[in-house]
C-alpha positions in Angstrom: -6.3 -9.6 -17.1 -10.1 -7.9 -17.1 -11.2 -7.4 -13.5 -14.0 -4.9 -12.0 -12.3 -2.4 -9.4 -14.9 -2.1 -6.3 -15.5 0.9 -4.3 -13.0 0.5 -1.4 -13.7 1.8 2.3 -11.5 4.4 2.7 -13.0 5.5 6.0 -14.5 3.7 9.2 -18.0 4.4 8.6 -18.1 4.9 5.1 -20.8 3.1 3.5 -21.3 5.2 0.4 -19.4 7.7 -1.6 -20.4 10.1 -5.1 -18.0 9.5 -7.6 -16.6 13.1 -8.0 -14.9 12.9 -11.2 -12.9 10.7 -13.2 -9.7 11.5 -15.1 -9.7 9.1 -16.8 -11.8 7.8 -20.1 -12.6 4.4 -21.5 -9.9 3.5 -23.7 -7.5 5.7 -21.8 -4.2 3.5 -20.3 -3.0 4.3 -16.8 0.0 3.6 -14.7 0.6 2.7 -11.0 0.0 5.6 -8.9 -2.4 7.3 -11.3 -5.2 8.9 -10.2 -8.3 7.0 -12.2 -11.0 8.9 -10.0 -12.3 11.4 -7.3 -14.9 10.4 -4.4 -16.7 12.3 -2.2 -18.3 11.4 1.5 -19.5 13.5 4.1 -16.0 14.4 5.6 -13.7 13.9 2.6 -13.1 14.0 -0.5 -10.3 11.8 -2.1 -8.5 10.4 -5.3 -8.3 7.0 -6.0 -4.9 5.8 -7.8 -4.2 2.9 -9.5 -2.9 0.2 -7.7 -0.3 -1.1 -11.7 -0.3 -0.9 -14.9 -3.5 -0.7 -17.5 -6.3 0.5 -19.8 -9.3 1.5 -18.1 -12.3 -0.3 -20.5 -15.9 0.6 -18.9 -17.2 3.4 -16.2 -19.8 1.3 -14.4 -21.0 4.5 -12.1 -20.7 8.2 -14.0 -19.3 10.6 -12.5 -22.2 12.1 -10.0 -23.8 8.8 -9.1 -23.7 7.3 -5.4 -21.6 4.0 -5.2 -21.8 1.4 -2.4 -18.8 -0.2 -0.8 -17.9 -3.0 -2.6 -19.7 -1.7 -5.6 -17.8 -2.4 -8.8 -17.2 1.3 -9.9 -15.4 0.2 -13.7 -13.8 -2.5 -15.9 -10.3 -2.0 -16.5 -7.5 -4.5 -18.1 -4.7 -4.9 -15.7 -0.8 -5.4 -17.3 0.8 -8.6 -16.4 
């Protein structure tokens, strides 16, 4: 199933957050747990895991770039 994974608010007031770094590329499969990419806010920075099973298919915002919460960040193709 192909579905667009949002920026998520990870912390009261967050309203924006730099993607810091993905480790992962398109084409690349994942598994639950994994760490897909980093984010940076003013107080934190943090590594976003993969909630199951897939192949991540499109980066949407490059690592660098300023995503909104609730932002699709990428394109990935979950396992059923």
């Amino acid at each position: 199933m192909k579905i667009s994974l949002k920026l998520a608010r990870v912390g009261m007031n967050m309203q924006e957050a730099t993607i810091a770094k993905w480790h992962k590329e398109p084409g690349d499969r994942f598994t639950s747990g994994e760490e897909l990419y980093d984010i940076e806010t003013e107080k934190v920075t943090q590594a976003i895991e993969a909630s199951g099973d897939g192949k991540l298919l499109q980066i949407l915002v490059p690592a660098g770039e300023i995503a909104q919460v609730g932002q699709a960040v990428c394109v990935v193709e979950m396992a059923l």
